[in-house]
C-alpha positions in Angstrom: 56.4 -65.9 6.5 59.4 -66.0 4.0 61.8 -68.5 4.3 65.6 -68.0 2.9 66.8 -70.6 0.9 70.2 -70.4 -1.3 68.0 -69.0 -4.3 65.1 -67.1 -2.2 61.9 -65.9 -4.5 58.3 -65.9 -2.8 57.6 -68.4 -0.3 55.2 -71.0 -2.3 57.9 -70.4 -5.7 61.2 -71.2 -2.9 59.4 -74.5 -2.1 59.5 -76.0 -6.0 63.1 -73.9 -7.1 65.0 -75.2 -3.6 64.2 -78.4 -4.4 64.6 -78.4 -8.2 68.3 -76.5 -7.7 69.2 -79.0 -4.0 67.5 -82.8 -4.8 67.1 -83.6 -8.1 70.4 -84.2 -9.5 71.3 -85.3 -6.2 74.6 -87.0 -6.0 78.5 -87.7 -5.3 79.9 -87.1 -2.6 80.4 -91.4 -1.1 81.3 -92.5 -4.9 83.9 -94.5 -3.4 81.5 -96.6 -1.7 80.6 -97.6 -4.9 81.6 -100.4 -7.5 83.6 -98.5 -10.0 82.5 -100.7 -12.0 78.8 -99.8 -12.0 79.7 -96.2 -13.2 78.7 -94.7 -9.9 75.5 -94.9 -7.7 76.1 -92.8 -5.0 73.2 -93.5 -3.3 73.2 -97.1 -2.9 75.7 -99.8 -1.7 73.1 -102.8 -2.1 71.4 -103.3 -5.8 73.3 -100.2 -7.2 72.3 -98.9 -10.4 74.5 -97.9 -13.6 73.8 -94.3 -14.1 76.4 -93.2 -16.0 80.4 -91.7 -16.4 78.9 -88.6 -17.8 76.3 -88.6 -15.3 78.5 -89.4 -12.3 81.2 -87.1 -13.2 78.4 -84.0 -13.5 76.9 -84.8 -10.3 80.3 -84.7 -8.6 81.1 -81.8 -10.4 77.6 -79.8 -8.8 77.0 -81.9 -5.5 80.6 -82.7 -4.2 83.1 -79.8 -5.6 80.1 -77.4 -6.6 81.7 -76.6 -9.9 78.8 -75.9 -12.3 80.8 -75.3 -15.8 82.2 -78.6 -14.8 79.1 -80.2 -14.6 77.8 -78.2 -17.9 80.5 -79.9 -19.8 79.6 -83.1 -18.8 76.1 -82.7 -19.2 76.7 -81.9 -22.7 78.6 -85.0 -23.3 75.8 -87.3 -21.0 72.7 -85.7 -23.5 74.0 -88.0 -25.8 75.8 -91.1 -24.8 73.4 -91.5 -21.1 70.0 -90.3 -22.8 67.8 -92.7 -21.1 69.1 -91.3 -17.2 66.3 -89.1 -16.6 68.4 -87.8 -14.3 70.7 -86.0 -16.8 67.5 -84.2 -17.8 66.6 -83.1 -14.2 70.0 -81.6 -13.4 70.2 -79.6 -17.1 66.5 -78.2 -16.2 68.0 -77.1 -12.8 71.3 -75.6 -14.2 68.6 -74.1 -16.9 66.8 -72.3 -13.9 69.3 -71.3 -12.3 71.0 -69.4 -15.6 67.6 -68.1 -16.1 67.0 -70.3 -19.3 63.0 -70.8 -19.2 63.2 -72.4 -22.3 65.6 -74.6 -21.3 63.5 -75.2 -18.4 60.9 -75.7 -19.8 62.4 -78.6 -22.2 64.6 -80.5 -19.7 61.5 -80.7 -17.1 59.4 -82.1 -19.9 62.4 -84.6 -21.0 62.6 -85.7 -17.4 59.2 -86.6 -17.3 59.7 -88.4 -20.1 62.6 -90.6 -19.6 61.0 -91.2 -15.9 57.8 -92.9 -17.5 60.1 -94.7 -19.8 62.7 -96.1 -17.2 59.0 -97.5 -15.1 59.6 -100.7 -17.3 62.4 -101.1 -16.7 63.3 -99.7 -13.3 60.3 -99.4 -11.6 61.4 -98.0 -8.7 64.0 -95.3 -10.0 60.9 -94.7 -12.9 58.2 -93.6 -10.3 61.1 -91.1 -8.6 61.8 -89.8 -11.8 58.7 -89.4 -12.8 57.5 -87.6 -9.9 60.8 -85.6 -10.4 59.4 -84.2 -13.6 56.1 -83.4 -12.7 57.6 -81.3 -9.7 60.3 -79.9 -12.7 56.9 -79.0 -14.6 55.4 -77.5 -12.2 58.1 -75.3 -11.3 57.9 -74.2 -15.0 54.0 -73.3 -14.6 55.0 -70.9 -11.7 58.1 -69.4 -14.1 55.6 -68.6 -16.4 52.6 -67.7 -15.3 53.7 -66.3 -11.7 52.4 -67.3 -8.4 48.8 -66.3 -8.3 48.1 -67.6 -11.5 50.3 -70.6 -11.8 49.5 -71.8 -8.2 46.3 -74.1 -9.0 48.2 -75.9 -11.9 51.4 -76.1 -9.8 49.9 -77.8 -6.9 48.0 -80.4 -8.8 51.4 -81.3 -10.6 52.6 -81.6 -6.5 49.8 -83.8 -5.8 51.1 -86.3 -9.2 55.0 -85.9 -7.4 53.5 -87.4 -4.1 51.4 -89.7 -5.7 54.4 -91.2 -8.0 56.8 -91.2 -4.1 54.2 -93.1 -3.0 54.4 -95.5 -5.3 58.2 -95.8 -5.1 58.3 -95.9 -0.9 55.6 -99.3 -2.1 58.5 -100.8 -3.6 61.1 -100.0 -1.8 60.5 -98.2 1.2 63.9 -97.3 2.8 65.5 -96.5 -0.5 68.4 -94.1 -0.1 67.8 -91.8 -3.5 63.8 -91.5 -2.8 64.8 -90.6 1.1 67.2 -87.7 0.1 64.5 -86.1 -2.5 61.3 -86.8 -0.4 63.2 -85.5 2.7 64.1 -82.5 0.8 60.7 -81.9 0.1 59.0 -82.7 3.3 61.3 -80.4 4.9 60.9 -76.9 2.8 56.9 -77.7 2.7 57.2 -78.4 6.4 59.8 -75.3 7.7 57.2 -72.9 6.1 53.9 -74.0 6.9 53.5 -72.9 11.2 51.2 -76.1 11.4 53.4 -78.8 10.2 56.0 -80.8 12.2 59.7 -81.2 10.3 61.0 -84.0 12.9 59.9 -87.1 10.4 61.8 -85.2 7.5 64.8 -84.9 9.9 64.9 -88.3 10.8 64.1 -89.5 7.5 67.1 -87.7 6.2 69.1 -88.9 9.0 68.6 -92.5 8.9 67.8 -93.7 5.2 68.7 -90.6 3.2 72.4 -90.7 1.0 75.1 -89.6 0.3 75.5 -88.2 3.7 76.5 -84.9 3.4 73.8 -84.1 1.1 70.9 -85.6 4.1 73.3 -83.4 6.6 73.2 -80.3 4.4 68.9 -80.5 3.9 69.1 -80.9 7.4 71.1 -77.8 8.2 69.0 -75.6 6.0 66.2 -76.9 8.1 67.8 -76.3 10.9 68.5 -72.8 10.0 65.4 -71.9 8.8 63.9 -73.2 12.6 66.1 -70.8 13.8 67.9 -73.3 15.4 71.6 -72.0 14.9 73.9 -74.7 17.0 72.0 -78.0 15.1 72.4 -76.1 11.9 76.1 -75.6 12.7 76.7 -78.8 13.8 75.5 -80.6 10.2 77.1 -78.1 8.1 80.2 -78.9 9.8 79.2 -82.8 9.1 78.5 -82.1 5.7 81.7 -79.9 5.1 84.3 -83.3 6.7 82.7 -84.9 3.6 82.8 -82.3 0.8 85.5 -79.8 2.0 85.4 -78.7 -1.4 82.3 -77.6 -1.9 82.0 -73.5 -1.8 78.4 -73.6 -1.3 78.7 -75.3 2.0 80.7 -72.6 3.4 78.0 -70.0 1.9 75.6 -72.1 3.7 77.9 -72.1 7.4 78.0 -68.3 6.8 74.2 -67.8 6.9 73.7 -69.9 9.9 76.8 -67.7 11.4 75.5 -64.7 10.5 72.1 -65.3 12.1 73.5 -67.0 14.8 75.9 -64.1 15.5 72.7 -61.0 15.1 70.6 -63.7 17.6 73.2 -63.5 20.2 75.0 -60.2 19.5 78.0 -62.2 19.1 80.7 -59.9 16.5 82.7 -63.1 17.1 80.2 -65.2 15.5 79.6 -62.5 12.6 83.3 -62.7 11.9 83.5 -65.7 11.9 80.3 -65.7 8.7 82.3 -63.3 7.0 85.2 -65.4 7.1 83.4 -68.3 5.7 81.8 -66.2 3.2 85.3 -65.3 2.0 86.0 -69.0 1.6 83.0 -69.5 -0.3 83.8 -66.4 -2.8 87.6 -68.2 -2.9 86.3 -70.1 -5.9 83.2 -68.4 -7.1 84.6 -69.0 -10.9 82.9 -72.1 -10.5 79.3 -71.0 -8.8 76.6 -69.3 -10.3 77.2 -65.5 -11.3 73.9 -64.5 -9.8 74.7 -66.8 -6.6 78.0 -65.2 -6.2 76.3 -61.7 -6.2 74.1 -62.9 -3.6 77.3 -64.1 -1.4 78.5 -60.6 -2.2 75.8 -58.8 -1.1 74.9 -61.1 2.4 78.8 -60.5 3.0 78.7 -56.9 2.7 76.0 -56.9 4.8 77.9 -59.0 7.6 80.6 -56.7 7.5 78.1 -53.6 8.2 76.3 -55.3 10.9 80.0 -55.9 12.4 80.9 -51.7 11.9 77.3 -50.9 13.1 78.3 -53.2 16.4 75.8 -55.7 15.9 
């Protein structure tokens, strides 16, 4: 069964690109929880890391206001004065993806991988996240090239390496905020689209050790969503909107849940309701994705159809 994600392809392909474009340069929205000082962990208040102004300000840039030429700009400038975050690398492969730069992909997964297994001396913790990040980046590559079918065998022993490298992170520190949020984000789209697997752990894993917030309340609205399980999914895009009222791609994401909510129930309240939301979201689509503001465009037009068609 296919699932719909933000940036749907085939089912076993949504699984890698969702989290590649949602977890991995995971950030923002609480910095001010965080010592200033430190330039900005937004994952942790106890034993927070320095990542990085560049870094920091990119993640805010994507995460918190979803700006994404924001973020390229300070990407660019973080490539060279923050070149050991493998972090940096991780969001540039996912900005790469999502412009259809395979090349680019292609590079920034493999410098992610990199600068993971570097940082394990150092960071051991952050180093086996990182370096489970790249071999999920890597194996998102293998599927971009060689498709599906093909790509499959070498993709999922590159998923078995990610687990493997979590593992060993959740050994060190088990309740650690920034491996909750990208293991949660994982279990949940592996868990949403296999009929035998059970997404309450992921849920609660993203609800009680997972951060910043609204990102743990957005993974679980898409999940939420994608259980067909309109009034949760409401309710923690709602959560995750009070944090980052900025951020188009929440109101995107309240729209779809709308929208399916409203064609469940037969509800043109509900459905004009998405399409208002979608408005909101297209309010600043200079700043998203052109292909994801086509996609807005096109789920919107089809909200106001289903709204002439009565239903």
């Amino acid at each position: 069964m296919t699932k719909k994600f933000l940036y749907p392809q085939t089912l076993r392909f949504s699984q890698f690109t969702k989290l590649v474009q949602t977890t991995l340069g995971v950030a923002i929205a609480l910095n001010l929880w965080v010592n200033p000082s430190l330039a900005g962990d937004p994952f942790r208040t106890n034993q927070p890391r320095q990542i990085g102004d560049n870094t920091e300000a990119a993640f805010k840039s994507v995460f918190y206001k979803g700006d994404y030429p924001a973020a390229e700009r300070y990407l660019k400038q973080a490539t060279s004065s923050e070149s050991d975050e493998p972090l940096v690398y991780a969001m540039k492969a996912s900005l790469a993806y999502i412009n259809g730069d395979l090349i680019g992909l292609d590079n920034y997964s493999r410098k992610t991988l990199e600068t993971g297994q570097k940082l394990l001396a150092k960071d051991e913790l952050r180093g086996n996240i990182y370096t489970a990040v790249g071999h999920f980046l890597e194996g998102a590559v293998v599927l971009t090239r060689e498709g599906t079918i093909k790509g499959a065998p070498k993709a999922l022993t590159r998923l078995r390496q990610v687990y493997q490298h979590l593992d060993q992170a959740a050994a060190i520190s088990s309740q650690d905020p920034e491996l909750n949020l990208i293991k949660g984000y994982m279990d949940l789209m592996l868990s949403v689209s296999l009929p035998f697997a059970n997404p309450d752990e992921a849920i609660e894993r993203l609800e009680k050790n997972a951060a910043p917030e609204y990102l743990a309340h957005r993974g679980i609205a898409i999940a939420y969503r994608d259980l067909k399980q309109y009034s949760q999914a409401l309710d923690y895009a709602n959560r995750a909107i009070k944090v980052a009222a900025d951020n188009p791609e929440l109101y995107y994401l309240k729209a779809q849940i709308l929208r399916e909510q409203g064609t469940n129930e037969k509800s043109q309240q509900l459905i004009q309701e998405a399409i208002a939301n979608f408005d909101k979201a297209l309010t600043k689509k200079s700043q998203l994705p052109r292909d994801l503001v086509k996609q807005i465009e096109r789920e919107r037009n089809g909200a106001v159809n289903s709204l002439k068609s009565g239903g």
